[in-house]
C-alpha positions as semicolon CSV with decimal commas, in nm:
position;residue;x (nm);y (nm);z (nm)
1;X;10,902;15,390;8,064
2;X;10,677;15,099;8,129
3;X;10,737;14,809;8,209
4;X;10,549;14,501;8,030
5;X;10,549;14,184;8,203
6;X;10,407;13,866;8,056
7;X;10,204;13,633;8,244
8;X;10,332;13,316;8,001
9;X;10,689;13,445;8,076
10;X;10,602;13,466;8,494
11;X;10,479;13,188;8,558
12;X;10,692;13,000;8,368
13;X;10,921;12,940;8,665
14;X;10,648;12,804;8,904
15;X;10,535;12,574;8,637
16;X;10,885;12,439;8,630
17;X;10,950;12,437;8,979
18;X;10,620;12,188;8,989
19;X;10,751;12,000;8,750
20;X;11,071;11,917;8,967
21;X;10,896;11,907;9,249
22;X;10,624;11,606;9,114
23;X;10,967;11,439;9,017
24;X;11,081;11,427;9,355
25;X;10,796;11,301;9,500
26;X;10,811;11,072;9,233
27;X;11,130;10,942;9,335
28;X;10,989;10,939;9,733
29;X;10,730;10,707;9,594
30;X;10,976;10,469;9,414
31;X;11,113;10,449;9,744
32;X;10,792;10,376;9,951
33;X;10,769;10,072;9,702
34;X;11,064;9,973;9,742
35;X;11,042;9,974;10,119
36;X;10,661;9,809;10,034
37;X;10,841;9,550;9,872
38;X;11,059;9,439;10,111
39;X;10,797;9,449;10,395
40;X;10,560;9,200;10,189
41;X;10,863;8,978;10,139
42;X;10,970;8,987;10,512
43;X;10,589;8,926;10,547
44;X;10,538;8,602;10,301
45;X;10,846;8,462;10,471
46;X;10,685;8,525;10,861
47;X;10,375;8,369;10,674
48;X;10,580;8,065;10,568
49;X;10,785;7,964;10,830
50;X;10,548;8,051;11,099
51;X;10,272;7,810;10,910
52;X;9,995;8,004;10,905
53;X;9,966;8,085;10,538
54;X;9,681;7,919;10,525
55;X;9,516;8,116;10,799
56;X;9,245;8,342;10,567
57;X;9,291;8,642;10,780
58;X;9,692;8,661;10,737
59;X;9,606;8,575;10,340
60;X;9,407;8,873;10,361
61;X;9,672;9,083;10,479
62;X;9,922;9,010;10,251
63;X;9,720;9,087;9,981
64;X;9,599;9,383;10,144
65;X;10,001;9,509;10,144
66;X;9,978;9,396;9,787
67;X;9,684;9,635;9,686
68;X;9,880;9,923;9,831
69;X;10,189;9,861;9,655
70;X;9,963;9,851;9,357
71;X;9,837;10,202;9,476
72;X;10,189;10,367;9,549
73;X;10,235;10,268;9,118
74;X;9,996;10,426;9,042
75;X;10,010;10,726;9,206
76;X;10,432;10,730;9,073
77;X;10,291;10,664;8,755
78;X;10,041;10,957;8,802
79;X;10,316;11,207;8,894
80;X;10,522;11,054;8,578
81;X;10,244;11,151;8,354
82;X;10,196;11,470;8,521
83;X;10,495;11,585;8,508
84;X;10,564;11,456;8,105
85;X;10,204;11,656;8,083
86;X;10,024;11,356;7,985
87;X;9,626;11,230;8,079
88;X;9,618;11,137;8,409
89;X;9,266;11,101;8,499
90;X;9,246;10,722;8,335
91;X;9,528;10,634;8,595
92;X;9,410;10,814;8,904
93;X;9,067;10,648;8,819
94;X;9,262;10,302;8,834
95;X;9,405;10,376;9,139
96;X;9,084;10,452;9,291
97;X;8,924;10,143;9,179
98;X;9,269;9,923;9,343
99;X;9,203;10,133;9,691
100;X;8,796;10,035;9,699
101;X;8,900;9,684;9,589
102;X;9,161;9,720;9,865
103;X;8,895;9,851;10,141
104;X;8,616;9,590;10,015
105;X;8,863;9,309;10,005
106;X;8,972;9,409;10,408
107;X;8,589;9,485;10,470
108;X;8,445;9,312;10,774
109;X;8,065;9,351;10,891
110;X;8,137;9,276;11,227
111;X;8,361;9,613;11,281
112;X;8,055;9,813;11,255
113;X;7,814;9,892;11,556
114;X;7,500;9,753;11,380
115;X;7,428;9,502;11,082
116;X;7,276;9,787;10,947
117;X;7,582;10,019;10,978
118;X;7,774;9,745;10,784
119;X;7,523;9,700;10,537
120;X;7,502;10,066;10,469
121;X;7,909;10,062;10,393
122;X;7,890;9,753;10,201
123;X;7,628;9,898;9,944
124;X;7,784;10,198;9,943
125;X;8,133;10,036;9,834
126;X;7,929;9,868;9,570
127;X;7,791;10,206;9,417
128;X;8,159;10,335;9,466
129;X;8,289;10,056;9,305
130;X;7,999;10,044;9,021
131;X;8,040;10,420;8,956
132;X;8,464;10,380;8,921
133;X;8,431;10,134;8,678
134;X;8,171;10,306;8,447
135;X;8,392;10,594;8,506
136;X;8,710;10,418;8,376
137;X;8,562;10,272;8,104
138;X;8,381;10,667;7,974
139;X;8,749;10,753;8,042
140;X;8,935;10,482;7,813
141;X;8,631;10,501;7,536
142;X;8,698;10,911;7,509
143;X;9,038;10,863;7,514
144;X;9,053;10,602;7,217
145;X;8,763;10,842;7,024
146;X;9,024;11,120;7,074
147;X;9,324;10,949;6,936
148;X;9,096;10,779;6,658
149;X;9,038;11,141;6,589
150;X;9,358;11,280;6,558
151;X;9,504;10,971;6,320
């Protein structure tokens, strides 16, 4: 007697067990912005009643907590799709077009040994940022050919 085991049928529990499992960290995420929240409210109001909301560099870092709540959704929203099987390159590609915005927006030329050094990073943010956004926008264009397709 043989036995006949199906690889569909195996790994059948794994895939669901990934499934769960991208939930959860779903939910940990939900969390983190929820904690994110709080911190960049606690951090408007330090910004207010100490009076230096109009200090550039504390500006700067409140936005900078802003762009990485704006990260942490997109990365829930990435397992969310993931784990309802949905396209999930358009949103990871978003999300890696808030974290370069994020890094230019905090970049400063004087952290780097040399002007050159600095220079270097800022062009190569630029490419990085050039190449996301053709990248997105190949991403949404196949994806509207696709379901233009299928209607």
């Amino acid at each position: 007697m043989m036995i006949s085991l199906d690889p569909a049928r195996a790994t059948e529990p794994s895939a669901v067990a990934m499934q769960w499992l991208v939930l959860a960290v779903a939910y940990f995420t939900l969390g983190l912005f929820l904690i994110g929240v709080f911190d960049l409210l606690l951090g408007l109001w330090e910004l207010i009643t100490s009076g230096t909301f109009t200090d550039p560099a504390a500006v700067v870092g409140l936005l900078n907590s802003v762009l990485l709540l704006l990260i942490i959704v997109e990365v829930h929203r990435t397992l969310i799709a993931y784990a309802r099987d949905e396209p999930v390159v358009r949103i990871v590609v978003g999300a890696a077009i808030i974290a370069v915005a994020r890094e230019i927006i905090g970049f400063r030329i004087g952290e780097f040994e040399t002007i050159t050094d600095g220079l270097i990073a800022a062009g190569g943010f630029g490419i990085l940022l050039v190449g996301l956004g053709v990248a997105y926008f190949v991403v949404r264009y196949t994806e509207s050919q696709l379901e233009y397709s299928d209607s």
